[in-house]
N, C-alpha and C positions, 0 to 999 in steps of 0.2 A: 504494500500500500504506500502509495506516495502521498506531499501534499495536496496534489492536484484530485486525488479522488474524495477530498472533504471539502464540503462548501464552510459547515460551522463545527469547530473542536470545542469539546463542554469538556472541563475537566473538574472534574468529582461527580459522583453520583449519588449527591445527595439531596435534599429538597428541595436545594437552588440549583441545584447543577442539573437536574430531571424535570423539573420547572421552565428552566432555560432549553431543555432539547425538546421538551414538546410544543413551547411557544414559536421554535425556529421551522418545527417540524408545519404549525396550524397558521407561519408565514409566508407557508411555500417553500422552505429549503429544501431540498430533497436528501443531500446526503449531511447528518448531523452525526458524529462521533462521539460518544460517550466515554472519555479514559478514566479510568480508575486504579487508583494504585492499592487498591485492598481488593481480598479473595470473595467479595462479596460486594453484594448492590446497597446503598444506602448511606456512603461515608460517614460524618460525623452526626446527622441526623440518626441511627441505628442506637447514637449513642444519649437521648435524650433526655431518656424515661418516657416519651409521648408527649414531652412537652413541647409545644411551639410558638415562638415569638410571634409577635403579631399588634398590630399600628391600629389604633381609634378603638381601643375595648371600653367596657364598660367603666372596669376601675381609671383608666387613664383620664376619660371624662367623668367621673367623680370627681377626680380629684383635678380639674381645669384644666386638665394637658389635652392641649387640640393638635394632635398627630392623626394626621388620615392616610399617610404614605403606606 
């Protein structure tokens, strides 16, 4: 495999990084490469607990923070 046979390289595969290759995938790229350097799918998201960050929740607007990103 060369350069020339990836349009977009994602490297990690983990909620951003799998995030990013289905967003390239539903903008038309056709070929999206997934590299991972671990023996398994899910890099440091794997490592959570099921927790996920996440912008405008409830407590953040409780308490006056206006993040919607």
């Amino acid at each position: 495999m060369s350069e020339s046979d990836v349009d977009v390289l994602v490297i990690g595969s983990g909620a951003a990084g799998l995030t990013a290759a289905l967003a390239a995938r539903e903008a038309g790229i056709k070929r999206v490469l997934v590299a991972e350097s671990e023996g398994v799918i899910g890099g440091s998201s794997r490592l959570s607990g099921g927790l996920m960050m996440g912008a405008g929740t409830r407590y953040q607007r409780a308490a006056g923070i206006d993040d919607d990103w």
